[in-house]
Every structure is written in C-alpha cells, then in structure tokens.
N, C-alpha and C positions, 0 to 999 in steps of 0.2 A: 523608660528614660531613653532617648535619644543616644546614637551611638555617636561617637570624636566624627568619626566620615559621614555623616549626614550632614547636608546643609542644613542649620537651625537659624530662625530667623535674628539679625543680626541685632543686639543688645547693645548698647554705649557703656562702657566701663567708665563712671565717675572716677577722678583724680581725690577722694573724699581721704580722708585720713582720720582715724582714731582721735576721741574727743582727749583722749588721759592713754599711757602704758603702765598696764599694770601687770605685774607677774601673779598667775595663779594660783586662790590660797590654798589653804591644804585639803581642802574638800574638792578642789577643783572649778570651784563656782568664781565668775568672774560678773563683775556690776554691769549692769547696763548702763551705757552711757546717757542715759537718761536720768539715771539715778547719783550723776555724779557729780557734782559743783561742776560748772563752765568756767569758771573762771577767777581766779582770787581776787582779781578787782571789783568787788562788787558790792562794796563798804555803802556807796550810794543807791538804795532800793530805788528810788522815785526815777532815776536813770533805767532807761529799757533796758532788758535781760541781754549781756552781751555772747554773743555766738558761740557756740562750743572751741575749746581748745582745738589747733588741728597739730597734728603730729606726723610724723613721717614715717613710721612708724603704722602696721595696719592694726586695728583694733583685735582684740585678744593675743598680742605678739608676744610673745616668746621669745624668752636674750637668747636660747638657744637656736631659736631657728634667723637669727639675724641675717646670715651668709644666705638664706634662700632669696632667691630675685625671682624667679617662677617657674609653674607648672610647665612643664614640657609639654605637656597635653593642650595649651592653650594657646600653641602657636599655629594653630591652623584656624582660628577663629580668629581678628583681631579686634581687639578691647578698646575703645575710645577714651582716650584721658583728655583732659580739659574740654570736653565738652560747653562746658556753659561758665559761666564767669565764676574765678575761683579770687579770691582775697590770696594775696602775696603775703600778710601778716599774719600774725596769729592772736587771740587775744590775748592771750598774757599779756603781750605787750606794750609798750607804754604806746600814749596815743600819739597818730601820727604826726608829722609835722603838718602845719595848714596848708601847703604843696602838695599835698598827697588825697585830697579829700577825693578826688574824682575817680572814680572805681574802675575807669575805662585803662588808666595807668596799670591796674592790678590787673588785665588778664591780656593773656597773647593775642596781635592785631588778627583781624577776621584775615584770612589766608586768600590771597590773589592768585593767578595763576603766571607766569611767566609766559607764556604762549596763549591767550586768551583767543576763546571763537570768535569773536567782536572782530580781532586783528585783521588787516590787509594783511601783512609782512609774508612775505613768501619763505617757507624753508630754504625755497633752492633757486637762486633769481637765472641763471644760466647751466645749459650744458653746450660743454664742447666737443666737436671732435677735430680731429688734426690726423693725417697721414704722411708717409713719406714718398716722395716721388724721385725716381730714379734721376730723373732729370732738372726738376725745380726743385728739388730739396724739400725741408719739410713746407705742408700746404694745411690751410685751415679747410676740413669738408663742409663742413656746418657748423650754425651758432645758431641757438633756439632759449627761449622763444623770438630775443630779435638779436641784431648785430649786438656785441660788446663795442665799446668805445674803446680805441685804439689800437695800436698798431699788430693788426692779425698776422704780419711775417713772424715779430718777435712772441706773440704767445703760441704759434707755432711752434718754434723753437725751444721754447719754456718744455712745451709738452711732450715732444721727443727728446730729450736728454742726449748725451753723447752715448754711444757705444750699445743703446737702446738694442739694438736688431741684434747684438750677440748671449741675449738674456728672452727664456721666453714670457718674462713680466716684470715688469717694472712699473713705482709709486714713487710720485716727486708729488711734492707740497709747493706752492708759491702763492703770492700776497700781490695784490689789485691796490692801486689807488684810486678810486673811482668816487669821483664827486658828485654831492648828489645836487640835483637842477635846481635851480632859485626857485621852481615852480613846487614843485615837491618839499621842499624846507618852508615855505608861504605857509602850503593847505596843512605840514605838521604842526607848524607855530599857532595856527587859526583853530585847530582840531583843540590841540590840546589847551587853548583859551578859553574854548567854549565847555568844554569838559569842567574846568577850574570853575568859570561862574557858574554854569548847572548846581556842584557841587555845594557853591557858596548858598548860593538858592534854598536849597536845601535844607541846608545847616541852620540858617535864618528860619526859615518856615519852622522848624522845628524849635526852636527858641520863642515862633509869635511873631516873626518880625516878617511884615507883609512887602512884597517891592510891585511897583505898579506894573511892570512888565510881566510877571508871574502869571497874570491872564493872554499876555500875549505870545509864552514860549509853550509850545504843546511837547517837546523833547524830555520837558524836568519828569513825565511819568515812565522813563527808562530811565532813569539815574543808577538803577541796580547793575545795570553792564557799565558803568563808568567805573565800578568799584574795583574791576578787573585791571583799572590804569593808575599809575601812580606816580601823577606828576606832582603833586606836591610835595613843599621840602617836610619830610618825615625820619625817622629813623630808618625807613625802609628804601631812602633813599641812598647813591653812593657815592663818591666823587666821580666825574667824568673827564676824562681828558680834551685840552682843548687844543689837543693835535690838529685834529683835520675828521672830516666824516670816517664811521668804519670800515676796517680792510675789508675789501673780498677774499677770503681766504678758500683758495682751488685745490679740489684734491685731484690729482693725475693719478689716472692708469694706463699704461701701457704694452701692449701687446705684442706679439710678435706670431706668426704662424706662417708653417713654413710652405710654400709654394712651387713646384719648379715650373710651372706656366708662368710665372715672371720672372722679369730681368735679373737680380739679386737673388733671386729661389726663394724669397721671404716678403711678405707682407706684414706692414709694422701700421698699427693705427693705436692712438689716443683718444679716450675718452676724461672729460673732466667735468667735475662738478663746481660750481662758483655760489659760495654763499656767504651772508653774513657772522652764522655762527663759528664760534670758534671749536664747538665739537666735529668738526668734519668728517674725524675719522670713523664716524655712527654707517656712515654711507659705504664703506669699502665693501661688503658683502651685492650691496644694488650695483656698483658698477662693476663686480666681476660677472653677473649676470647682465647687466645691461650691453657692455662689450661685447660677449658673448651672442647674443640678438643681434648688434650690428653688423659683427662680420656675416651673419647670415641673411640681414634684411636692413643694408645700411643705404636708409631713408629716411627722414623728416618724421615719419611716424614712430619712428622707434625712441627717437629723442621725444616725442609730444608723450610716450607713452611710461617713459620714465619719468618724466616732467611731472606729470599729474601724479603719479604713485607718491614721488617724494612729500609733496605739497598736501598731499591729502592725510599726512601722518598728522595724529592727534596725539599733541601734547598739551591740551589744556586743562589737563586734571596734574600736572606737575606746579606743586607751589612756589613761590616766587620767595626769595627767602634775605632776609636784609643782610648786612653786608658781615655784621657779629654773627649773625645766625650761620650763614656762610664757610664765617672764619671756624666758628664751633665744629659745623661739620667736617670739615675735611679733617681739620685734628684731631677727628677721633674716630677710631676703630668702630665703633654701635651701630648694627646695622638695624636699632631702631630709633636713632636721635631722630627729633622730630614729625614720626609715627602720624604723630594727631594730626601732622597738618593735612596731611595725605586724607586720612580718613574723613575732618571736614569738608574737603572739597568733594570724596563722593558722593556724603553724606549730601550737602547740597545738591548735587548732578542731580542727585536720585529723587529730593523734592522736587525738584523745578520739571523733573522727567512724571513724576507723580502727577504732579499738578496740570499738567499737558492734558494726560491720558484722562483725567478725572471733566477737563473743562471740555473734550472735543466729546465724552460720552452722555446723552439724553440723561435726568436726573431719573433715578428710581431708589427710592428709599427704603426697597427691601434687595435691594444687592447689597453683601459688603463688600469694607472698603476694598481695596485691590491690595495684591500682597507686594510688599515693597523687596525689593531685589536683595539678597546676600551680599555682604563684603566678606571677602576672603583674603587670605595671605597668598602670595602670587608662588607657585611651583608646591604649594603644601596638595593632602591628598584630596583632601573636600574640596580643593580650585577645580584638581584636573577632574574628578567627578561629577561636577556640578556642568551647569549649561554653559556653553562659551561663551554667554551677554553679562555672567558676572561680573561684577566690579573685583579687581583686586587690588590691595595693597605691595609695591614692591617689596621682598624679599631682604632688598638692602637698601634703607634710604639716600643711599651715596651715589643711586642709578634709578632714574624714572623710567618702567619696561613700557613700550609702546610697541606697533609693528606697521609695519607697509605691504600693502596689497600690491604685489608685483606678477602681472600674468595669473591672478586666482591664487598666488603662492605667498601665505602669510610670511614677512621677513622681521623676525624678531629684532629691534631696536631697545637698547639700552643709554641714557641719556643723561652723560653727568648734571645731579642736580646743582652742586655748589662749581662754578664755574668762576675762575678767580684771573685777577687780569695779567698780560702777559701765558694764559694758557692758551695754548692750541695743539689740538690734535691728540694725538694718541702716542706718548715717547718715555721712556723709560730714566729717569736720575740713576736709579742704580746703575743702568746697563752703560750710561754717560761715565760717573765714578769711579766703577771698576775698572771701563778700558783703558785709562790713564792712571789707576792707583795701584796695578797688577805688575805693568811695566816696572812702577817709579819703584816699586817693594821688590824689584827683583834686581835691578840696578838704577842708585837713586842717580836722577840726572840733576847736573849744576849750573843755572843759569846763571849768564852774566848778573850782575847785579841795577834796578832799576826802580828808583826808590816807589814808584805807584805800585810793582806788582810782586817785587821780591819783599816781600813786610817780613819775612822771616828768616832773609838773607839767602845767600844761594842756594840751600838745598829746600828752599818752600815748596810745598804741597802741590803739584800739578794744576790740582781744582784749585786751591787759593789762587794762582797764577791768573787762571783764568778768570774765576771772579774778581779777581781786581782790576784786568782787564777790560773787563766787560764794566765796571762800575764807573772806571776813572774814562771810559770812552774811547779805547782802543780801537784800530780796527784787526779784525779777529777773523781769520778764515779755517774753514775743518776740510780737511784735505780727508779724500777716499779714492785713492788709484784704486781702478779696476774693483770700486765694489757698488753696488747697487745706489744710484741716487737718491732710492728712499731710505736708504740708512746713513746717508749724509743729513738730508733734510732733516730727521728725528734727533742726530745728534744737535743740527743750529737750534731744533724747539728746545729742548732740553735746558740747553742755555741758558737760552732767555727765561726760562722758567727758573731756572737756580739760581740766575743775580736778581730775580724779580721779586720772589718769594710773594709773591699775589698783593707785594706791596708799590714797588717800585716800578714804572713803566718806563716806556722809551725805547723798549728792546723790540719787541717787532715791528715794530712799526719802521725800523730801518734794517730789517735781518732782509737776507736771502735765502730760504732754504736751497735753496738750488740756485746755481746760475752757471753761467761758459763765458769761456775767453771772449766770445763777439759783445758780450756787454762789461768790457772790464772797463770802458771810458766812462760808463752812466753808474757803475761801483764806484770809484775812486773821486767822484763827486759828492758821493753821501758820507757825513762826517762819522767815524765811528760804527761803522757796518756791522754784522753778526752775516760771514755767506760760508754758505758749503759747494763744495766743488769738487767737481774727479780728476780733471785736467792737474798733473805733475808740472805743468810750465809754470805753475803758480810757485810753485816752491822757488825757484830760480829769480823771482824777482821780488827779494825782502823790502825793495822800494814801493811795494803794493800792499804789503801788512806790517801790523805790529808785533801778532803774535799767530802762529803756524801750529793748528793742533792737528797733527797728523795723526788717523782713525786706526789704520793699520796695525803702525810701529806700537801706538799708545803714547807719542813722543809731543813733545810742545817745544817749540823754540821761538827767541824773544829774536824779531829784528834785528838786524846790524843797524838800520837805517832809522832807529825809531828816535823821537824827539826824546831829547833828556828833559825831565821835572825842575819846571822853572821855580826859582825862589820866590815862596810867594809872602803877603804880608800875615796869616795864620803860622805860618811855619817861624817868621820870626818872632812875631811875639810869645807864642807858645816858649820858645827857647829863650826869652831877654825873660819871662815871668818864672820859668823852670831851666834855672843853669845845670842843677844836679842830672837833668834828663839830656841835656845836651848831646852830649855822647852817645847815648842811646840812639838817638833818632840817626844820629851820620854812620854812627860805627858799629850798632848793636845787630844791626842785619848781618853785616859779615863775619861778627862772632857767633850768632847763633849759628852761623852754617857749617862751623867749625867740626860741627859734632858730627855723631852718625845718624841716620834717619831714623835708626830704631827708639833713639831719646823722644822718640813725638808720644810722650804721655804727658803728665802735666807738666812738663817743661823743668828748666831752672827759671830764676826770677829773671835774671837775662837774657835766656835764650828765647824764650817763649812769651815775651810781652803782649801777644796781640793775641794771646790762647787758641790760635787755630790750626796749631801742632793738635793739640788735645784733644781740639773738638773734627777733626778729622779720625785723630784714632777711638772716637768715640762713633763716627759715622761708621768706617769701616765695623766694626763691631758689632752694630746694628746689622749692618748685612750679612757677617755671617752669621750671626743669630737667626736671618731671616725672618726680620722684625716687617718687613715688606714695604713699598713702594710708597704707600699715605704716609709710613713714620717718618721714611727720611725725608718725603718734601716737607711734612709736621717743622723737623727739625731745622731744615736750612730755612724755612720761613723765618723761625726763630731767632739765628742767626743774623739774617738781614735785620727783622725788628731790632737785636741789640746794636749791630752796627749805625742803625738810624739814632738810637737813643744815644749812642757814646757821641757819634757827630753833633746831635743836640748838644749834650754835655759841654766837649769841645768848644762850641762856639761862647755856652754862656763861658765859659772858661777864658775864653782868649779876647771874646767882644764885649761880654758881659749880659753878652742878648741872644735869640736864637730864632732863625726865622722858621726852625723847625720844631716849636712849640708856642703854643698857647696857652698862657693862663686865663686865670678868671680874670673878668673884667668888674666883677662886682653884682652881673645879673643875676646872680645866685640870691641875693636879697639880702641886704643888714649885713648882720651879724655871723651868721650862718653862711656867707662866700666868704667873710673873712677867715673863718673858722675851715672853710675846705681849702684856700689855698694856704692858711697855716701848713697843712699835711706837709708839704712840699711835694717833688715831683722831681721826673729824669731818674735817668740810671743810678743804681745802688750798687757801691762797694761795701769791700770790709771796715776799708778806713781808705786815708786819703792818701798813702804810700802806694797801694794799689791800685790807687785813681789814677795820680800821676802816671805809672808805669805803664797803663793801659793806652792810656791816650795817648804818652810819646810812642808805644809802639804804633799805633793807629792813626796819627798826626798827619803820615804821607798819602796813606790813602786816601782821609777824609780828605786832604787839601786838594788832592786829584778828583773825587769826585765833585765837589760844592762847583764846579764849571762845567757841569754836564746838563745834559738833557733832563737825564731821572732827579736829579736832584732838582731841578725848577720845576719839574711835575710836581716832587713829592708834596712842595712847598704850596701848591696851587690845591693838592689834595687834602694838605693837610688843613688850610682852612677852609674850604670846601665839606669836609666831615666836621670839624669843631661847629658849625653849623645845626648838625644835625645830631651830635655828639649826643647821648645823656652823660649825667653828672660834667658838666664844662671845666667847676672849676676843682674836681678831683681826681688825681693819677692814683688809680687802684692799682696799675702796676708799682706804683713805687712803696706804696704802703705793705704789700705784698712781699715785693720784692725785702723789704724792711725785715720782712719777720723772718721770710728766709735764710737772708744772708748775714745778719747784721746778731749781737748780743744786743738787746735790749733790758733796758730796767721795767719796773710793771707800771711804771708809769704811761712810759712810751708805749708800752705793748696794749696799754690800756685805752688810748686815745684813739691808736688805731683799729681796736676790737670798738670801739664806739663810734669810729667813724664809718666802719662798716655796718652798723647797726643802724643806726640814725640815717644812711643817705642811699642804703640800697633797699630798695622795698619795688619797683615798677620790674614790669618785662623785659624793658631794656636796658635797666641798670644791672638785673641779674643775670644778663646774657654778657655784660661786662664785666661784670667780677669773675663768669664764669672760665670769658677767652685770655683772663692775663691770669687764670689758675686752669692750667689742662689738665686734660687726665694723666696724659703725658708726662706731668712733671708735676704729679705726687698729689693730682686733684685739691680737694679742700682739705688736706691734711693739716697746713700752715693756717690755716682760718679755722677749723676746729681746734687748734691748739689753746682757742680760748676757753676752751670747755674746761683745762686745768688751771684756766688762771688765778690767781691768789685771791682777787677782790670775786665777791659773791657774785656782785650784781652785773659782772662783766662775764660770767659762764653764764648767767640767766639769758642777758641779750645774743650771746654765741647762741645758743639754743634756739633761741628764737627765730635767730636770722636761721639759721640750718632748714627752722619749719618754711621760712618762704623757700628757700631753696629746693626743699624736695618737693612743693607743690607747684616748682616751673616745670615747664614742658621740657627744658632740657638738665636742669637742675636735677629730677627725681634721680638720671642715672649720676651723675656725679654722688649723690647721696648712698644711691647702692655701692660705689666704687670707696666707703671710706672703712679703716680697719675694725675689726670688732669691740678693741680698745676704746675707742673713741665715739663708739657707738653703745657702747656700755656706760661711757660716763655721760651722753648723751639721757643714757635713760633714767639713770640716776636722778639728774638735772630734774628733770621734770617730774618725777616721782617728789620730790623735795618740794615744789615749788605748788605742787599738788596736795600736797597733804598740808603745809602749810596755807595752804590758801581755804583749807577747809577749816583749819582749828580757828583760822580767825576769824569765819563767817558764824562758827559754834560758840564760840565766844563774845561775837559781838564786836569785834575791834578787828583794828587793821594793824597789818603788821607793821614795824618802820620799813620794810621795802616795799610794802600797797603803798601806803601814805606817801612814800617819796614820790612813786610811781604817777599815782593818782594827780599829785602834785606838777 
C-alpha cells in the first residue's frame, strides 16, 4: 500500500451519496444498496426503475459519527466532487415541474476561466517611471511600452507625492480615465458577434438544423476556445456599469536613496504599474525588485524586462465564477468552497495536454498509454515532493497561487478569486474602523447635527457618519499630516468598499486616492469626491469639503459650509401618511444623542431607530473576537443589502412603487407566477410598529441618497441582473427572512417550506437560497426547521430539498455546517419514509402519501 507522501495517481472522488441511512443492526451487518427498494414511488411497475435514493448522508453512516467532515490524511490528495452530471433531486421526490425537465439545469455550468490563453488583454498595459529634478521638479523618464495619453507633468506629480524624499519608500495608488479608441471598441463589438453566431451555429447543428453558410465558415471547428468567453446574457453574467470604459488603476512606488554626489544628497525615483485589474496590489513584491534594477540599470530594457515577466503570468487555470457564486465566496470562511471548479479546469488542461502529446507521437500499439500528471493540494507534503510541473489545487479557494519569472526568480502571486465591484487593492475595514471607533470610545465626539449623516443624532457613530456621507454624495476628504501617502490612499479604498458592500457603485470611479493642492480646481469639479491628502491647508478650507476624516487624530468633522437637506417630496409624504413618526424624523436625532455612547447596544425604541448603534457594537465585537477581515466585509455587505431593501420598502410605502424592485411579470408561466409572487417580497419586520420606526429613522438618509450616482447605478443594475436572475418572480430572502424574524402559523410556515420545495431544484436557484441563508447567519438552520414541522408531507419535501442541497457543489458544506439535532431528525425522516415505502411495495399498495405523490 502506497504511503500519504507518494504521489499516487489522481482518482476523481464522486459527489455519490447513500441510496437509504440506515443504522447498524445488531450483528453489525448493513444491506447493500442494491438490496434495498429505490424508491417508494414505484406503485407503477411498467414505468422504468427509478434511480436510487440519494442522501447526504454517505452510505453505512452512523448518527454518531455525523460531526466528522474528513480524514486529515486526505488533504494532500484532492478528491473531485461533481465531476459528471449529478441530479439536484432525489427520487423520493414528487416529479418535477415540466420546467425542469432539462438535466443541464441540474448540474454546475462547465467552468470558464477568467483569464483565458485565447485572450489579447494584457495584465500590465504600462509601466512608468518618474524622477525628481532639482531644477524642473518632478519629470516623467520613461513610459513603456508606448507614451500614456495625457498630461505627463501631472502624472509626474501623482508619482512623487509631497514630502516623498524624507521617507525612504513610499506607495500611492491613483485612477486613469483612459478611453478606449472607436477602433478597438469596433474589432471588441465584431469579435464578440462572431463568437455569438459560431456559438449559435453550433447549438443548431446540434439540434439538426443545417445553415447554408456552415460550409462556408472553417472557424465553427474551434468553437471549444469560445467556451472560454461569455458573452451571452447567462447566469454567469453580471450587471456592468455604464459609467465610461474601465479605470486604469496605477500602483506607485517610490524610492528614495541617499546620494551626496548630487544636489539635494538624495535621489528619488518612481516606478508605476498601470492596469486594468482591480488586484493591483498582486504586483508590490515585482516592483520593489524592479525599482531596485532601475537604479542600477535605468534603461528601457529594464521596463521591457518587467513588462514581459508581468504579462507572461498564467492565470488561466483560475475559474471565472458568477456573480452568486462570487457573493457565496467571499461570505464564507471554506477554504474549499468551490474546490471542484479548480480541479475541472486541470483536469481538462491535462486532456487537452494529453491529447497533444499523444497526436505529435507516431502510433504504436504496444506502448502504453502515457501517465497522466497528479493533482495535488498546493503547500501539502506530496506537492512540495513531487516534480514542480504538477498541477496543484490552491490551498484556499479565496486566492488563485500563480507565479512570475522575474530575472530566473520565481515570485509567488496570490490572486483574489471573487473580486467584487468597488474593490481595489489591498486595504484593511478593520484597520479603517478601529482608527475612528478607538478615538470615538475614548471621548465620544458631538457633531453638529445634519439630517443626511447624523441619523442617530449627535453622538452617531463616526463610521455611520461617514457612510452616510459617502452614500447621500458628500464630498469626503482623509487627511494624513506627515504620514505616508500610501496609508492615506488604503484608507480612500476602504471607503469605498464599505458604502459599496460589492453592491453599490459610483465610489471609485470619482475617489482620489492620492492627490495635492496643484489639482484642487480639477477636485472641486467632480460632484461628491472620495481624496486622500497630506497637505494640512486642506483642513482650513471647510469651503472645499463636507466631511474631514482626519487619520491621525481619528477625528471626523462635519463642514461649517455644508448644504443643509432640502425638503424633499418623500420626506413629506412619509410624514402627511405617518403623523405618529413625525417627531421622530425632526427631533428623534437629538434625543438619541442625549444619552451616553455606551447605550449603543440594542438601543431604546427611540434612540436607536435606524439600529446602527447595535450593529456597530456588534462590529466592534467581531473584532475583538478576531473574527477577521472576510467577516466584517461579510457583515457590512449585509448591511448595505438591508439598507437597499428598507429604501425599496420606503418607496413602495410612500409611492406605492419602487424603482428598486422587480416583480414577476407573469413569465413564470400560469398559475405558478401567480403562486411565486403570492410569496410576497422586500424586507421583513416583526410587525408594522417596527416598520414604521425603522423607516422614519432611515427616511433622511434614503431621501439623500435616491439623488445620487449609486442609487441610478443600482437601479440600472438591478434590472440588468433581474435579467439574468433565476426564480424572477420569487424573494427567497423574504420567505427567509419570514421564518426568521416573523411567528408564523403552520400554515404560513407551510407554503413557504413548499415554496422552497417546488421552485428550488437548478444550480443556480440553489446558489440563491444559499446567498440570502449564510453560514454567517445560522446556515440552513431556519430552512431545516421544516424537518419538525407538524404536517408530515412538508418534513418529507424539507428532506428532500436538504438532498439537493448537499449534492451542490457549494450546498455539501452548508450541509456539513447544520447541528446534530436537525441532522438526527434528518435521518429519522428518511428512515420513515423508507421503511414505509417498503411495506407498501410488500403489500402491493400505495400509501396515501405515494398516491398523493404520484398524483
């Protein structure tokens, strides 16, 4: 037997599950599943034998060993699950809806790559350099591979920072608007045309249906590399902003080395990197070595020689991941959520590399075949043992390992896979939170009062301040005397990432991470800025901001000069339809501030209407728990989403309509669309005293945002994804949310345990039940609670649905994550439903729930 450290050749582990769970009898002997009824529906013999039960559950389990998830020993080999097409349903089950008959709905899409070999796109389209001269100030040395478009004094500028030459390094981040030519936007439009009808080609041919041009396109026999692109509207598509083409986003370094054979005693030079992706900060390790080669050899060759290193990084074994798959990931801590995709895509590399080697060798048919390469787990002992042409699987799906050949010197690269909009770079929420919530908990400060950003009257939460800031479209500057420019820029990303929450755009796209007094005329033209700056003259002219987050102190101060919150016509009507809330909205901010800041737990019903006392000292808490960096962006995601869903609310409340939802329209078909937008949908209270109080504390904010930028994206995004939505006309979060928050009768509880049943069965309906149920917040606990429901047949279908869930690709771990309890009455269930389904086959008759079933 082979040792754990030997490379053994690589084996696919089936996603298979146990046909029945049955506890071991007293002899020990357990049935083969072959020997076991498949299935209680099977009253009609002359109907084909339907497929074995599948359970979640592995075959000979044991209630005791439920809690084990796996061998330790088997994480240096890694195991393929869903390999080949698995069924979402189980047979127990009643049969599907006529919607569902296409088995391509039941398994995860074939896995694309996000950076495919096919691609032109460059990792890195520019490197700069920039120097200072004693005499002309900063000067651009070179630009490679050709000139950037525009003004080389001011990106000069950008790249030496102020106060540069008294630091021996410095990192500033800044944002390009660089449009791309009518020539280039033509041959993308044209590329990706012909891509589409290839496609279509295709898909015909394969149906039978012949087009007379098919002899005259010789392209349709590579349609395999097209599959790598995905331009149709799909699930896997995402909404796009129709801002303007993508930033170039520049990462600067800056140097300094001291001299005394020149003027100053010091020589300061910049190196910058210019690219499209928003991971920038992958490159910091290249250009502290690449700087390093320029001051010793600064030439044109040294830029061409970083040029090609960057560009020649391979990430086309990184899966491209839809936009739910995405949202799944970063929410959760698993550093194997979506494992399999990775392993598909080697798995393919490695035919298509087979099938190479096998077509360039002369045929002989007494050689065998060739041995196909190990996958291994990336830093396990059988990786670093093995030859370095293995294939490995990352470590943690949350980073694709790649590496760049720089000078013969392998440079490790780690590459966020779920990359969400409004992120860039590499910056810390916690370290953003703390430096203003350490201050505010030491002596809380009292802002004037302003109905967009004090929502919780003058002593509100520093970060509230600024998130409302930043939402209702302030402009917003972070001051840092005398500290490094790259810790100003990391605070502006940050920002925008916490009013973003990977939902809301509009924020980088008008930030500055960096900037200086010489461009404050080309600032105070852009509406609602996000800049960081070192310059102290800023503080002195509150005619240039709204709100002054000073980095140092930890301090925030609201404008003298800021426009007061005009009266708008949401704010009256909300107040002429809710007189009792009247008060609240003009006078309720200044009573909550009444109090002391240590009250920010769940509030009084007064103080704390807008609950983001609460959910701040629930953040803070998280951090000293050292819950880490993915929970709390987790968290304010979530945040934002309720914020989006209460403004929805609001609007149906006040307009009666809401441009920030969509119902069905009815394509859901019959009876059955009327039946999902029955559910109903939007945010869920306890009752509607709470409703009320919610939205008048939330009334000024929302009124301040619905005029901004992000809010007319969100609206463009939001139907833009209704698009591509599954289930259109059902809100799983609000059905959800129902069971959570709300007491139900078993009626209620029953429609919705059915409606989950009935409408979630594809890949991408159960990657949606999964992102409005996280792990985060108690997994499928509230959806297994149907397993004690009162009616029989509605713990039957909970079971059921459970079996598709553990047999998704990201479902299995949500399955692992549910308590023993409920994985006890789990097995029960189906022990019940097994045994009865035997007596009626021994019998000859169906039971009343076959018969219903069948029916």
């Amino acid at each position: 037997m082979a040792s754990a450290e030997q490379p053994l050749p690589y084996v696919p582990r089936t996603n298979s599950i146990s046909a029945f769970v049955e506890a071991p009898s007293s002899g020990g002997h357990r049935r083969s599943p072959s020997t076991v009824p498949t299935s209680k529906f099977a009253a009609d013999m002359s109907q084909p034998p339907p497929r074995p039960a599948r359970s979640p559950l592995p075959h000979g389990f044991n209630a005791a060993d439920m809690d084990r998830i796996s061998d330790s020993n088997d994480k240096d080999k890694i195991a393929s699950t869903g390999t080949g097409p698995s069924s979402q349903h189980s047979s127990l089950s009643a049969p599907p809806p006529k919607v569902r008959h296409d088995p391509s709905l039941r398994r995860a899409h074939k896995p694309r790559s996000q950076y495919p070999r096919s691609s032109t796109e460059s990792h890195v389209e520019y490197i700069l350099v920039a120097s200072f001269d004693i005499d002309r100030g900063p000067i651009m040395e070179h630009q490679y591979p050709v000139a950037i478009t525009g003004d080389e004094h001011m990106l000069a500028e950008l790249m030496l920072p102020d106060q540069a030459h008294v630091r021996n390094q410095d990192w500033t981040v800044f944002f390009l608007h660089k449009d791309s030519s009518q020539e280039e936007d033509d041959a993308e439009r044209q590329a990706k045309e012909s891509r589409r009808a290839r496609r279509r080609r295709r898909r015909d041919r394969e149906k039978g249906i012949i087009h007379e041009s098919d002899d005259e396109e010789d392209g349709d026999e590579d349609l395999d590399d097209d599959d790598d692109w995905d331009d149709d509207m799909s699930t896997d598509t995402e909404p796009e902003g129709g801002e303007g083409p993508p930033l170039v986003y520049v990462l600067n370094l800056v140097n300094t080395k001291q001299d005394k054979t020149v003027k100053r005693g010091a020589v300061v030079k910049a190196m910058a990197i210019c690219t499209r992706h928003p991971f920038l900060h992958i490159y910091k390790p290249l250009l502290l070595l690449a700087l390093e080669e320029y001051f010793k050899s600064p030439v044109p060759e040294t830029l061409s020689m970083l040029f090609n290193a960057v560009n020649e990084m391979d990430l086309s074994l990184m899966p491209k991941l839809s936009l739910l798959e995405r949202h799944l990931l970063q929410a959760s801590d698993n550093k194997d959520l979506f494992v399999e995709k990775f392993e598909r895509m080697i798995q393919a590399r490695i035919s298509e590399e087979t099938a190479e080697d096998v077509a360039d060798q002369p045929f002989d048919a007494s050689r065998s075949p060739p041995k196909r390469p190990g996958i291994f787990r990336s830093g396990t002992k059988s990786y670093i043992e093995t030859h370095t042409g293995a294939y490995a699987v990352p470590r943690d799906t949350h980073e694709f390992e790649s590496k760049v050949m720089y000078k013969g010197i392998p440079i490790p690269i780690k590459v966020p896979v779920a990359v969400m909009p409004e992120t860039v770079g590499d910056f810390s929420l916690i370290k953003l939170i703390q430096n203003f919530s350490d201050s505010h908990a030491k002596s809380p400060q009292t802002f004037p009062l302003h109905p967009h950003l004090t929502t919780n009257g003058p002593t509100t939460h520093p970060i509230i301040v600024l998130v409302n800031a930043l939402l209702t479209q302030k402009r917003v500057i972070f001051l840092g005397h005398n500290m490094p420019s790259g810790e100003v820029a990391e605070a502006v990303l940050a920002a925008c990432a916490l009013v973003s929450g990977g939902l809301l755009r509009g924020f980088t796209r008008h930030a500055f991470p960096y900037t200086d007094l010489t461009k404050i005329d080309d600032l105070l033209n852009v509406p609602g800025f996000i800049a960081g700056v070192t310059n102290p003259t800023f503080e002195h002219h509150p005619e240039w901001w709204d709100l002054l987050c000073d980095i140092p102190s930890g301090k925030m101060k609201i404008s003298s000069k800021i426009e007061s919150a005009p009266i708008t016509e949401g704010l009256v009507y909300f107040q002429q339809q809710n007189p009792a809330y009247a008060n609240f909205i003009n006078g309720a901010s200044a009573s909550s501030g009444s109090g002391s800041s240590s009250s920010n737990s769940a509030g009084s019903q007064t103080g704390d209407l807008t609950g983001d006392a609460a959910f701040m000292a629930d953040i803070l808490r998280f951090i000293a728990n050292r819950s880490g960096e993915r929970v709390v962006r987790a968290k304010w995601r979530e945040w934002v989403l309720k914020f989006t869903r209460i403004a929805a609310a609001f609007e149906e409340t006040v307009f009666g309509a809401s441009a920030l939802y969509i119902g069905s329209d009815g394509d859901e078909g019959g009876s059955r669309g009327n039946g999902m937008a029955a559910m109903g949908h939007g945010y869920v209270w306890a009752d509607e005293a709470t409703k009320a109080k919610e939205l008048a504390g939330n009334v000024t904010r929302i009124e301040g945002w619905r005029n901004t930028r992000s809010y007319y994206s969100f609206i463009q995004d939001v139907a833009q994804s209704y698009t591509v939505r599954p289930l259109k006309g059902l809100d799983l979060a609000h059905m959800h949310d129902r069971l959570r928050t709300q007491k139900l009768t078993p009626q209620q509880s029953r429609e919705i345990f059915e409606a989950f049943y009935n409408y979630v069965w594809s890949y991408d309906e159960i990657c949606l039940l999964l992102s409005v149920a996280p792990e985060s917040h108690a997994g499928l606990f509230y959806i297994a609670l149907g397993l004690f429901h009162k009616d029989r047949d509605v713990r039957i279908k909970t079971a059921e649905l459970l079996d598709r869930i553990a047999e998704h690709e990201a479902g299995q771990h949500w399955w692992r994550s549910l308590s023993r309890f409920e994985k006890l009455a789990y097995v029960r269930i189906k022990k019940e439903v097994e045994q009865e389904g035997k007596m009626g086959r021994e019998g000859g008759v169906v039971s009343p729930i076959d018969s219903k079933r069948v029916s």
